[in-house]
Backbone bond lengths (Angstrom), bond angles and torsions (degrees), N, CA, C in turn:
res aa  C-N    CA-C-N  psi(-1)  N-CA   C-N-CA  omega(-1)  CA-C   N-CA-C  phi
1 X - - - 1.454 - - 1.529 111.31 -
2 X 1.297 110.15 -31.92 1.754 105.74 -172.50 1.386 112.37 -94.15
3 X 1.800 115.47 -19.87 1.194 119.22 -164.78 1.138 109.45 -138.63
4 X 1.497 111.27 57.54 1.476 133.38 148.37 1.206 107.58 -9.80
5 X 1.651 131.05 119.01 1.609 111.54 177.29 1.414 99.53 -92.55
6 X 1.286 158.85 12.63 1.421 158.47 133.56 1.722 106.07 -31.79
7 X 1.549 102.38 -61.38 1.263 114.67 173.97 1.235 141.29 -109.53
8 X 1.432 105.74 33.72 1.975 130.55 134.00 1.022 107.89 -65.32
9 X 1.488 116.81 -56.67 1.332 122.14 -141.22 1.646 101.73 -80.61
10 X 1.635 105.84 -40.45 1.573 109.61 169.39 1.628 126.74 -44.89
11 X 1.298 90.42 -35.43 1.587 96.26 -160.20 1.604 92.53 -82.51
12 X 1.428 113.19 -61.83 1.342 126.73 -172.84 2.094 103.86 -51.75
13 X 1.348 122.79 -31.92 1.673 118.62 -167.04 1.470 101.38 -114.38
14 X 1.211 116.46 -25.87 1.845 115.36 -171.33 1.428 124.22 -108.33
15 X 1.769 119.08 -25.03 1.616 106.63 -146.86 1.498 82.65 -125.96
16 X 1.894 122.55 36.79 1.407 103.73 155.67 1.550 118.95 118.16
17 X 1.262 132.64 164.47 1.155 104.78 -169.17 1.175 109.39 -146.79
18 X 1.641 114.91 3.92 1.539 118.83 154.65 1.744 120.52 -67.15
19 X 0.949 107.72 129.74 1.652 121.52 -151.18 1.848 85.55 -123.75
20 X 1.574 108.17 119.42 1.908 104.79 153.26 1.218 89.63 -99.84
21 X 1.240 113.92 152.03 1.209 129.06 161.80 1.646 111.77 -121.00
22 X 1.528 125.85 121.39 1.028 115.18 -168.21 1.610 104.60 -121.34
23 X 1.246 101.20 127.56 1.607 108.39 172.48 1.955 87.38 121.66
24 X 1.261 121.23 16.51 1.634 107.33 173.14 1.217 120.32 -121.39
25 X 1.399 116.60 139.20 1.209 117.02 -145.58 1.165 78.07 -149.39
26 X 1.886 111.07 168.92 1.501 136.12 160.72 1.542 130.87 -40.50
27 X 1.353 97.79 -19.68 1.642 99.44 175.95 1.405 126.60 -93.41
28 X 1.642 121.06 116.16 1.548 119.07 -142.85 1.409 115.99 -82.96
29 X 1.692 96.77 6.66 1.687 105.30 179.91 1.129 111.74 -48.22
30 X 1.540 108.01 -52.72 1.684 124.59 -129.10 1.820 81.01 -88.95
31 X 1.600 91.91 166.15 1.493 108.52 -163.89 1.727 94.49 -84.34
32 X 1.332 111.98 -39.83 1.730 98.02 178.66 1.903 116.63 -51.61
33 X 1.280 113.71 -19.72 1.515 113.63 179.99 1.415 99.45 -51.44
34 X 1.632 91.00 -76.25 1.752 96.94 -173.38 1.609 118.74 -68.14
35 X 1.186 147.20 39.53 0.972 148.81 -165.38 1.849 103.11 -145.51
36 X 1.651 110.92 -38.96 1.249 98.42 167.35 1.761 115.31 -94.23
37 X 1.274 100.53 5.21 1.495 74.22 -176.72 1.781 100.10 -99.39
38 X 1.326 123.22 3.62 1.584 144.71 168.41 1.257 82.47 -59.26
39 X 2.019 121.99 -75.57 1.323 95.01 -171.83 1.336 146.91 -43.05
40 X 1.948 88.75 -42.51 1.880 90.57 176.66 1.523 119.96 -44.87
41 X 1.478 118.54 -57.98 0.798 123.39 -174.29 1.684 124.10 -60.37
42 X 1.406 106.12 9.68 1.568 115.58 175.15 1.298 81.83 -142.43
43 X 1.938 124.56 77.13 1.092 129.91 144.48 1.149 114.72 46.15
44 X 1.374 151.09 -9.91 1.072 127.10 144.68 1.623 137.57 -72.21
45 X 1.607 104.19 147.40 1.558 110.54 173.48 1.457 123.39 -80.56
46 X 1.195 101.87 99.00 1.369 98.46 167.91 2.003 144.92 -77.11
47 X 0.915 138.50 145.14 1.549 132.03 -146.45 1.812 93.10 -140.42
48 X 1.659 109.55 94.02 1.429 114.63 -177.74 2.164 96.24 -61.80
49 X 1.513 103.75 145.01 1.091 103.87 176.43 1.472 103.10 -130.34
50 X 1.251 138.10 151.23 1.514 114.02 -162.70 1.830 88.62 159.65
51 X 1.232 103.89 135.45 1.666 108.41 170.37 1.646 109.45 -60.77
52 X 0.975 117.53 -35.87 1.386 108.44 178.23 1.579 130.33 -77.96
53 X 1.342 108.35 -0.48 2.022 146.94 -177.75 1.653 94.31 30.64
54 X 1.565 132.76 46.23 0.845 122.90 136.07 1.648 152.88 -34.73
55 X 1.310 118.52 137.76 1.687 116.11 -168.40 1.175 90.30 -90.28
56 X 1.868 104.18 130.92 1.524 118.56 -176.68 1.754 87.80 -129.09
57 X 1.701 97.91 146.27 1.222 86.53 166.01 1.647 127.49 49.96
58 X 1.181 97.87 31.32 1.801 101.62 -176.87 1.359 119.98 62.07
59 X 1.705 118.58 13.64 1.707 97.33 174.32 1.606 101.45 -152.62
60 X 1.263 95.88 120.77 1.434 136.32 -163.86 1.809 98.05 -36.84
61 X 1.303 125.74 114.58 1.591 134.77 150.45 0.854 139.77 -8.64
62 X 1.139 141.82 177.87 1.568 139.71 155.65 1.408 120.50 -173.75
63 X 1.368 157.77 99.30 1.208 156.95 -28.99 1.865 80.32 -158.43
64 X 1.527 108.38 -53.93 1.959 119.09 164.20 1.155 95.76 -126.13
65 X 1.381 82.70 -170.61 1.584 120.60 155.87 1.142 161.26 -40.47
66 X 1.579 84.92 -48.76 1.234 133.80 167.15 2.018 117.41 -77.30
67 X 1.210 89.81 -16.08 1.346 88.12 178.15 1.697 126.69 -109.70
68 X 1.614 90.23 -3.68 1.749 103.04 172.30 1.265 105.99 -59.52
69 X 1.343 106.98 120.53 1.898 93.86 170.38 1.675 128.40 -104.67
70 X 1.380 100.48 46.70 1.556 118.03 178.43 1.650 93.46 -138.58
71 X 1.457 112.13 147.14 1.454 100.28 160.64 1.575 120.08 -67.17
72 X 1.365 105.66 164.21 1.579 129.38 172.17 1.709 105.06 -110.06
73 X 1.431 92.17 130.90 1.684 96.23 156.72 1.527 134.69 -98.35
74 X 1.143 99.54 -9.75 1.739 114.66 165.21 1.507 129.23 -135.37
75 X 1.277 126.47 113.93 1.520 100.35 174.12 1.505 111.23 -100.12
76 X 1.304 124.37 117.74 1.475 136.75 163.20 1.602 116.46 -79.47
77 X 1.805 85.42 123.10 1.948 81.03 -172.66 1.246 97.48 -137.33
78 X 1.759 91.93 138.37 1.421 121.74 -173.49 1.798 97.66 -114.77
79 X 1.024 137.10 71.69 1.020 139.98 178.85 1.495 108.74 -146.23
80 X 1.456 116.47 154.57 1.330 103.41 -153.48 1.763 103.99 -93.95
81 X 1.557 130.36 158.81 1.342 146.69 -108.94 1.980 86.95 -82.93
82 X 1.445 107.91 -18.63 1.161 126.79 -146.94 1.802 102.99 -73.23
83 X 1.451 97.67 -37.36 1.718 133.08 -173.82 1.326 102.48 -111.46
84 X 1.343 142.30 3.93 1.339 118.40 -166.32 1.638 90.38 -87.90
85 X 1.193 134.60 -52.80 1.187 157.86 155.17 1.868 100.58 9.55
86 X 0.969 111.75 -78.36 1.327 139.68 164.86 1.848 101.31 -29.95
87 X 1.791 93.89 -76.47 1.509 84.65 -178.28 1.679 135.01 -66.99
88 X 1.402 84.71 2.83 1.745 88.47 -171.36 1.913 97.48 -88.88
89 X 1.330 111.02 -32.25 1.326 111.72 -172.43 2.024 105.52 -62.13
90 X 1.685 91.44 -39.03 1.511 90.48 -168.20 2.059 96.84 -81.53
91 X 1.246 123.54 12.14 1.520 116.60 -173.00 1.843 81.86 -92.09
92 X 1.199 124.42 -61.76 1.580 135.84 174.95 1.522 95.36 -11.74
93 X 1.989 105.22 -92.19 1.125 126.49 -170.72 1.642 110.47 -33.93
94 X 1.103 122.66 -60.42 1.475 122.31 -159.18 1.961 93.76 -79.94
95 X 1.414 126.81 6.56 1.376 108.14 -172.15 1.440 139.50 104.16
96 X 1.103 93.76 -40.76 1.820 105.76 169.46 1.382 122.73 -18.06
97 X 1.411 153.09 94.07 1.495 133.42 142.29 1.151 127.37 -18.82
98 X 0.830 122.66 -13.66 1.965 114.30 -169.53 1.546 110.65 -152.27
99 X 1.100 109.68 161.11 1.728 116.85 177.01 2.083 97.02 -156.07
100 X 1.313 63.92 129.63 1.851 84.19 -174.35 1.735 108.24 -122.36
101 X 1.384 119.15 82.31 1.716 112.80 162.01 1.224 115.41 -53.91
102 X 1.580 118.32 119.49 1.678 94.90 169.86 1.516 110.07 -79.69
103 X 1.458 120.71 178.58 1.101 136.04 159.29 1.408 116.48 -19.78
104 X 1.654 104.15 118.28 1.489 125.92 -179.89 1.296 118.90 77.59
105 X 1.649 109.06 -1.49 1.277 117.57 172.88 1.861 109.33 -84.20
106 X 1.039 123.18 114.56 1.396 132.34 -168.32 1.525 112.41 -121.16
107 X 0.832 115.47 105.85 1.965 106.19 160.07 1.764 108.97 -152.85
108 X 0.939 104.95 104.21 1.181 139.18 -177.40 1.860 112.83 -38.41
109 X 1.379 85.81 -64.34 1.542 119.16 169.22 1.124 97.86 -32.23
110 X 1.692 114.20 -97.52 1.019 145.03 172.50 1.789 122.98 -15.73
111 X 1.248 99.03 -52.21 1.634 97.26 160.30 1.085 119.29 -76.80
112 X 1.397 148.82 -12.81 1.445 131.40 161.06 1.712 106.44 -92.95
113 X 1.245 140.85 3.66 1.280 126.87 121.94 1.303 139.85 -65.03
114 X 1.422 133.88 -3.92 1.055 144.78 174.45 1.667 112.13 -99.16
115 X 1.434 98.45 -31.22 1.860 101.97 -176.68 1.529 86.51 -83.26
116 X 1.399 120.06 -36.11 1.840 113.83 -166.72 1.994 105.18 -56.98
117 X 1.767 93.16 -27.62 1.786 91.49 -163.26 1.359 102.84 -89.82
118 X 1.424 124.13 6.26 1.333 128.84 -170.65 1.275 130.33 97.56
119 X 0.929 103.48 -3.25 1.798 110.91 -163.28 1.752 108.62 -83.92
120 X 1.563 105.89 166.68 1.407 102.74 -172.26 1.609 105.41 -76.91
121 X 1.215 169.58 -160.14 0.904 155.11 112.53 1.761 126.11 -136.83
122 X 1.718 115.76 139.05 1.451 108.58 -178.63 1.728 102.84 -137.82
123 X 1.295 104.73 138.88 1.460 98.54 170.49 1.572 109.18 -150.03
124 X 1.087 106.19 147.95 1.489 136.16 177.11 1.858 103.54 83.48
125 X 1.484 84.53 48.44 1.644 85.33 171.09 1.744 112.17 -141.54
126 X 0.842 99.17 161.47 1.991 94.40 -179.39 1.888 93.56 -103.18
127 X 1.492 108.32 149.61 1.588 123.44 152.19 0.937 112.00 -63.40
128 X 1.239 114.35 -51.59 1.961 121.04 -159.43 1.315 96.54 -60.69
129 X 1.414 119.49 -42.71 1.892 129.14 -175.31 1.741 107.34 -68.54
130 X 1.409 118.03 -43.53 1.243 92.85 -175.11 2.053 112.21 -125.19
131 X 1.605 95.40 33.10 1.167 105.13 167.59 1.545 113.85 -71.05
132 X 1.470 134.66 -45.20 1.286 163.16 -120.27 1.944 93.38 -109.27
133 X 1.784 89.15 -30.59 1.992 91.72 -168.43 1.251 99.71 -91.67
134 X 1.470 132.46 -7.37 1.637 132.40 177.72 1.802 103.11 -72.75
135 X 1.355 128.97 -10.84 1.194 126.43 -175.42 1.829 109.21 -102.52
């Protein structure tokens, strides 16, 4: 239901390839580390988003969303189901095509405001997982 493969494949082959990723930061525990640098390595640019706007992966932070000053074509959020809500409204506002919850990220709500504003939307799925099945 959340991860339409019509619209994996859209988001992941058609709507762009600047990627925010919010909730990734310098510390290589967390699953957004290894998950954006999967993207890099499948050509996409990734844009660490994180209160602390640390350089991950060679490309410089930014505290939101709101403060990238290039557009984004996807925002990927690793933040928990509680806040994603929040970030999906500010992915709308700033422009974004796409909104990607990863895994266990759920808000229900939140995706029928995001499908209402037009946007592509997937949740409770990883990129890194079904980047690899588009080949």
């Amino acid at each position: 239901m959340y991860g339409d493969p019509s619209t994996i494949r859209k988001i992941l082959t058609e709507l762009g390839d600047t990627w925010a990723v919010v909730g990734l930061s310098s510390n290589e525990q967390r699953a957004a580390h290894g998950v954006a640098e999967v993207l890099q390595r499948y050509g996409k640019r990734i844009v660490p988003v994180h209160p602390k706007a640390e350089t991950v992966h060679g490309e410089q932070g930014y505290p939101s969303l709101a403060a990238i000053p290039f557009p984004v074509d996807v925002v990927d959020v690793f933040v928990n189901s509680e806040q994603a809500g929040g970030i999906a409204d500010e992915a709308v506002a700033v422009g974004a095509k796409a909104v990607w919850f990863q895994l266990g990220v759920v808000d229900e709500v939140a995706w029928d405001r995001v499908q209402d504003s037009g946007l592509a939307i997937v949740m409770d799925r990883c990129p890194a997982i079904e980047i690899p099945r588009l080949r």
